[in-house]
N, C-alpha and C positions, 0 to 999 in steps of 0.2 A: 504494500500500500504506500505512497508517494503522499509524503511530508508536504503540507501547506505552512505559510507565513501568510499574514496578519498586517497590513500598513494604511494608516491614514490617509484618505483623499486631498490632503492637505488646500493642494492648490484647484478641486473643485467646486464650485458654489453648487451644482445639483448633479444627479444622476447621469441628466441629456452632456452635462457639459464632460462630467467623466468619460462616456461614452465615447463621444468627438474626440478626445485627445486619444484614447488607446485604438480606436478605429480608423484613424487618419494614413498609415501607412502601412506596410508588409507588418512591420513589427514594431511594436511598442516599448519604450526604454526607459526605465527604473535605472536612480545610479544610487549605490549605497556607498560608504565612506569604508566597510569591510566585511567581506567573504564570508556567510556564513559559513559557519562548520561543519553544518549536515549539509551542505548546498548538494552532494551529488543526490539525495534522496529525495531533496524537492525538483528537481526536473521531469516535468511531467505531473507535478502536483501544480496547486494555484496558489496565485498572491489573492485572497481575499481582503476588500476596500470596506474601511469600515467611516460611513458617515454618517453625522449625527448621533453617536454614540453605540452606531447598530453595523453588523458587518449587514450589506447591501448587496453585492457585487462579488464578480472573480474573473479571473484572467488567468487561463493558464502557464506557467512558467517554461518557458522552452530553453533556457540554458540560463548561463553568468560566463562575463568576459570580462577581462582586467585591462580599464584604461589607461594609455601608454601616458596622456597627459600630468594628471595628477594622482595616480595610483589607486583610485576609487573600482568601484566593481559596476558594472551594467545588468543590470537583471534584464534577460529581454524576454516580453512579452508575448503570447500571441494578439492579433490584434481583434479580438471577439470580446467584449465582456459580456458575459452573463451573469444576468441577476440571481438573484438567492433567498430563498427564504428568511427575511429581516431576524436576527436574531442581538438581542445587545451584546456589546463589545465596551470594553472601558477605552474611553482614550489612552496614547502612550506613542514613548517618544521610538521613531526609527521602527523596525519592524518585529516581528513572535511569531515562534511557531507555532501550528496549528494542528493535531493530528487530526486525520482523515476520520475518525470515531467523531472526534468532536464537530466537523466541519459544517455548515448546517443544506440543505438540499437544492439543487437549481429549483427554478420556478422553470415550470413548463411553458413554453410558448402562447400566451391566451391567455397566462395564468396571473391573477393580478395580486397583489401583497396585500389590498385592501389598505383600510386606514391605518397604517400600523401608526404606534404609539412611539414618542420616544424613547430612544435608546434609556437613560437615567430612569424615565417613571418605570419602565418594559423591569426596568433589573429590581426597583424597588418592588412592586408586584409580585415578581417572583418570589425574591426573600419572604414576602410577607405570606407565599403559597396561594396568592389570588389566581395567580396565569399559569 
């Protein structure tokens, strides 16, 4: 089973705008500052995007290549995101692994998330055994 990681949409304001950036060309490019450890196990897994406090999204991982400029790493993408069953996620800095147990299900095509809650109430809820 192929190891997923976990990272922040940082730089998009919604979902369409994620979209656009990882769908824009052959392949989509993540730079991190260093290699994960397990990185060969994630190939083949996904980077799940988690906004507004909920993982959202995924992209499958198709390798890591080490940039010659400033020694940072490239995660590169496929360029398809597919959404996901909203599930909360805590914010956090740089990226986490995710195992594939944990990971939460694509939405099927048609399939809509509904009104989901945010991320922060979604997790209070839980603890408190409401959801």
């Amino acid at each position: 089973m192929p190891l997923h990681m976990t990272k922040i949409a940082y730089r998009s304001k919604s979902l369409d705008s994620l979209r656009e950036w990882v769908e824009r060309g052959p392949e989509a490019h993540m730079t991190t500052r260093y290699l994960p450890k397990r990185h060969e196990e994630m190939v083949g897994g996904s980077l799940f995007w988690i906004m507004d406090h909920a993982l959202v999204a995924r992209c499958e991982i198709l390798g890591f290549e080490k940039r010659d400029d400033d020694g940072r790493w490239t995660i590169r993408l496929a360029p398809k995101l597919i959404r996901v069953e909203p599930r909360p996620k805590r914010a956090h800095q740089g990226w986490r692994y995710l195992a594939d147990a944990d990971a939460p299900r694509d939405l099927p095509e048609g399939e809509d998330a509904g009104d989901v809650l945010p991320g922060k109430m979604m997790n209070r809820l839980i603890r408190l055994g409401l959801v």
